[in-house]
C-alpha positions as CSV (number, residue, x, y, z in Angstrom):
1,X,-27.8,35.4,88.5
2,X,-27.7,38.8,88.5
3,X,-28.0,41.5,85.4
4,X,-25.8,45.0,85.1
5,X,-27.2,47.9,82.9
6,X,-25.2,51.0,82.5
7,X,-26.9,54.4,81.5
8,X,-24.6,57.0,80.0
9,X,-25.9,60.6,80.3
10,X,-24.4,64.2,79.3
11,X,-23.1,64.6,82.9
12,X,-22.5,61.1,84.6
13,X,-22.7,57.5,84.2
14,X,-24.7,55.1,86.3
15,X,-24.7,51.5,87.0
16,X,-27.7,49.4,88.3
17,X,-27.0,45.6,88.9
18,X,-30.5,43.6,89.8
19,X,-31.4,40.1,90.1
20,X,-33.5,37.9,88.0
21,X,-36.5,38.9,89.3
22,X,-35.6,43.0,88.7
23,X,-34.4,43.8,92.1
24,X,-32.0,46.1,92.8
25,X,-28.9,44.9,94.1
26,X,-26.2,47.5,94.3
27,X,-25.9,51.1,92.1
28,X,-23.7,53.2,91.9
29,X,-23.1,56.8,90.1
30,X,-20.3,59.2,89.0
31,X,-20.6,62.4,87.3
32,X,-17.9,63.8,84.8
33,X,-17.7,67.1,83.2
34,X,-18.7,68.5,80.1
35,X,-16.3,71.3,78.1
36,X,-17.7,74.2,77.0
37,X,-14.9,75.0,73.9
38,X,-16.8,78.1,72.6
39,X,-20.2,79.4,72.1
40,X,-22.8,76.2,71.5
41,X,-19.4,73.9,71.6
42,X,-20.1,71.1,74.2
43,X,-17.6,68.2,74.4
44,X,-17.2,64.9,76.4
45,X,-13.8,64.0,76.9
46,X,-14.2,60.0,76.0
47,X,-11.5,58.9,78.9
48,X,-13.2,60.5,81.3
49,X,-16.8,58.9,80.5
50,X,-14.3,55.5,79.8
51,X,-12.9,56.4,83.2
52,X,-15.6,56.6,84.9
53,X,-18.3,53.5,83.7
54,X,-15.0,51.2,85.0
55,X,-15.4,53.1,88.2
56,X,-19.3,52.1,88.8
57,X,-19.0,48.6,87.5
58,X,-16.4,48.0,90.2
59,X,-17.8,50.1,92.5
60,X,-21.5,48.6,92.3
61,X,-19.7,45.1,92.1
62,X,-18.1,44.9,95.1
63,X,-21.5,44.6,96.9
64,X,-23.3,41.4,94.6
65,X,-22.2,38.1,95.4
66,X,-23.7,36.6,92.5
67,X,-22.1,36.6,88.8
68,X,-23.1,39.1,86.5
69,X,-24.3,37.1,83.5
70,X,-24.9,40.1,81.6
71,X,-24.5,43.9,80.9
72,X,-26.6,46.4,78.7
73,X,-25.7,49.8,78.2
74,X,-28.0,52.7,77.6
75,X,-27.2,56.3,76.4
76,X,-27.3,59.5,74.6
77,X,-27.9,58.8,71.1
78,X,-26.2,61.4,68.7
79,X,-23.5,61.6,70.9
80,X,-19.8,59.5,69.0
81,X,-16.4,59.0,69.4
82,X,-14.3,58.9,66.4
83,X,-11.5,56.0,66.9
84,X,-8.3,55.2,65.6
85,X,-7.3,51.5,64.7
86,X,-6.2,51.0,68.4
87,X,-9.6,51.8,69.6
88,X,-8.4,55.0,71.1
89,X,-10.5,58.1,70.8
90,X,-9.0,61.1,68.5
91,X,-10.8,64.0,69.9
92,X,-13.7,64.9,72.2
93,X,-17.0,63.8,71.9
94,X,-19.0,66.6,70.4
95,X,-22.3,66.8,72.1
96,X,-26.0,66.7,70.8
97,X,-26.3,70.5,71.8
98,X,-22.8,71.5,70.1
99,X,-23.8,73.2,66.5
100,X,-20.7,72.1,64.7
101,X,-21.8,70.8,61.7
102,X,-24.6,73.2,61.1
103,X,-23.1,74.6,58.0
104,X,-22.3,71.3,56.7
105,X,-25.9,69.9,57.3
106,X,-27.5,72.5,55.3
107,X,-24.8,72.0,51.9
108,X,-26.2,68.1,52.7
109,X,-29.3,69.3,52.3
110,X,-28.8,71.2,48.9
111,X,-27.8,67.9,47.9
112,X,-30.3,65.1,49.7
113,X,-33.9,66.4,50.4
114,X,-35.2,66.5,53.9
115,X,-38.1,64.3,52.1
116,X,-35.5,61.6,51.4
117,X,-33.6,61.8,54.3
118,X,-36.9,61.6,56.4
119,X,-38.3,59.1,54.5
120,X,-35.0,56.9,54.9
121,X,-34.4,57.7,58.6
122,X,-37.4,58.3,60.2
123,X,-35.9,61.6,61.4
124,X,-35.8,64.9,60.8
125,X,-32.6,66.4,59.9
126,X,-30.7,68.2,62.4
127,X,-27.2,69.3,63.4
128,X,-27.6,67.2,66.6
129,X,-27.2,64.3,64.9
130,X,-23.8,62.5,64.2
131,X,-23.7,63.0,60.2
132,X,-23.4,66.8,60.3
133,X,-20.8,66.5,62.8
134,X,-18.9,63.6,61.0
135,X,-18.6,66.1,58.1
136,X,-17.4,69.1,60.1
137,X,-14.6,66.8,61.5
138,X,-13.5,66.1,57.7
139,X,-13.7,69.7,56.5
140,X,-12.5,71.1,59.6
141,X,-9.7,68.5,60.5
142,X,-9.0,66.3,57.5
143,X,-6.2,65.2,59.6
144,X,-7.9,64.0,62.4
145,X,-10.7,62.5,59.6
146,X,-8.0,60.7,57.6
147,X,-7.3,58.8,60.9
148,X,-10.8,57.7,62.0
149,X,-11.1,54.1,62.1
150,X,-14.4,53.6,63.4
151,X,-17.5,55.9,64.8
152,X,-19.0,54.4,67.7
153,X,-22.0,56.3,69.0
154,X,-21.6,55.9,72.8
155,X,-23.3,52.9,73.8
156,X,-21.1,51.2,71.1
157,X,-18.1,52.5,72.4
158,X,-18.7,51.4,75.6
159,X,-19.7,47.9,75.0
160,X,-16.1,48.0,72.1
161,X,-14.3,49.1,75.4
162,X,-16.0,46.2,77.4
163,X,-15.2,43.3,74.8
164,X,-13.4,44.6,71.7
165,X,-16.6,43.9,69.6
166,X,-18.2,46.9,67.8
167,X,-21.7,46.4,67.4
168,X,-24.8,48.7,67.6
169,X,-28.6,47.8,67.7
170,X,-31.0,49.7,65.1
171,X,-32.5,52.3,67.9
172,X,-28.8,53.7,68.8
173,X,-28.1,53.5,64.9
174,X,-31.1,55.8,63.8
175,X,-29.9,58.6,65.9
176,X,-27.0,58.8,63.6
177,X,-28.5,60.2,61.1
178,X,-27.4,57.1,58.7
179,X,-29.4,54.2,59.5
180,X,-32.2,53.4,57.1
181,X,-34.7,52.3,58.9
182,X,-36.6,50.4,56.2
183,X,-33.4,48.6,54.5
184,X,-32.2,48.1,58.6
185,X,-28.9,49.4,56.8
């Protein structure tokens, strides 16, 4: 039996497969670029991270003999990609460090206390997370927004890629911004 886990970083994905016993077996690593759009604008281009997690899993495949029963998939939290009802990304990924959304955070905040928010989330608001940036998609390009199916923060993307289910466990959830932790809503 053997066991894949994926980690999604900023610059490159990796894949580790290991056996039962936590052995490594094969890895294998490839790094992609991030877009620098303008000052503090950092995107992802989703393809490219798609792109290249199916290159590891096939290259760090080809050296197990053993099935890989299954696959977990780590990454950088705030980080999402908008979808349309195919599943296909509508724009870049908008990074963690990207300060879109800054404005729209603080009229959030004139209407939601930092209290209430923390006391909800756990967190502390911030433009890295995903909310701000949801909400400078929809003032920015209500176009684009009027299209968005889904938000899958990247570990959920990749597993929706891997088997067309969208799911997402409560420690990626939180670093949306929109997960209360208490509720587990």
């Amino acid at each position: 039996m053997a066991l894949m886990g994926l980690d999604l970083g900023t610059t490159g994905v990796k894949s580790t497969i290991t056996d039962n016993a936590g052995n490594i077996l094969s890895a294998a690593y490839q790094e992609y670029q991030t877009t620098i759009q303008g000052e503090w604008e950092y995107e992802l281009d989703p393809s490219t991270v798609w792109a290249s997690t199916k290159y590891v899993i096939k290259e760090s495949s080809k050296f197990v003999d053993e099935e890989i029963l299954a696959v977990s998939v780590s990454s950088f939290g705030e980080a999402f990609v908008a979808v349309d009802e195919n599943g296909e990304p509508l724009l870049n990924t908008m990074l963690q460090t990207d300060i879109r959304g800054k404005e729209e955070l603080a009229d959030l905040l004139t209407r939601i206390s930092t209290d209430e928010i923390r006391a909800k989330t756990g967190l502390n608001p911030a433009v890295t997370f995903s909310v701000p940036k949801i909400m400078w998609i929809k003032a920015n390009h209500p176009d684009l927004y009027s299209h968005i199916h889904k938000i899958l923060l990247y570990g959920a993307y990749i597993l929706y890629k891997l088997g067309g289910v969208s799911a997402i466990d409560y420690t990626l959830a939180d670093r949306s911004l929109a997960f209360n932790v208490t509720a587990k809503d």
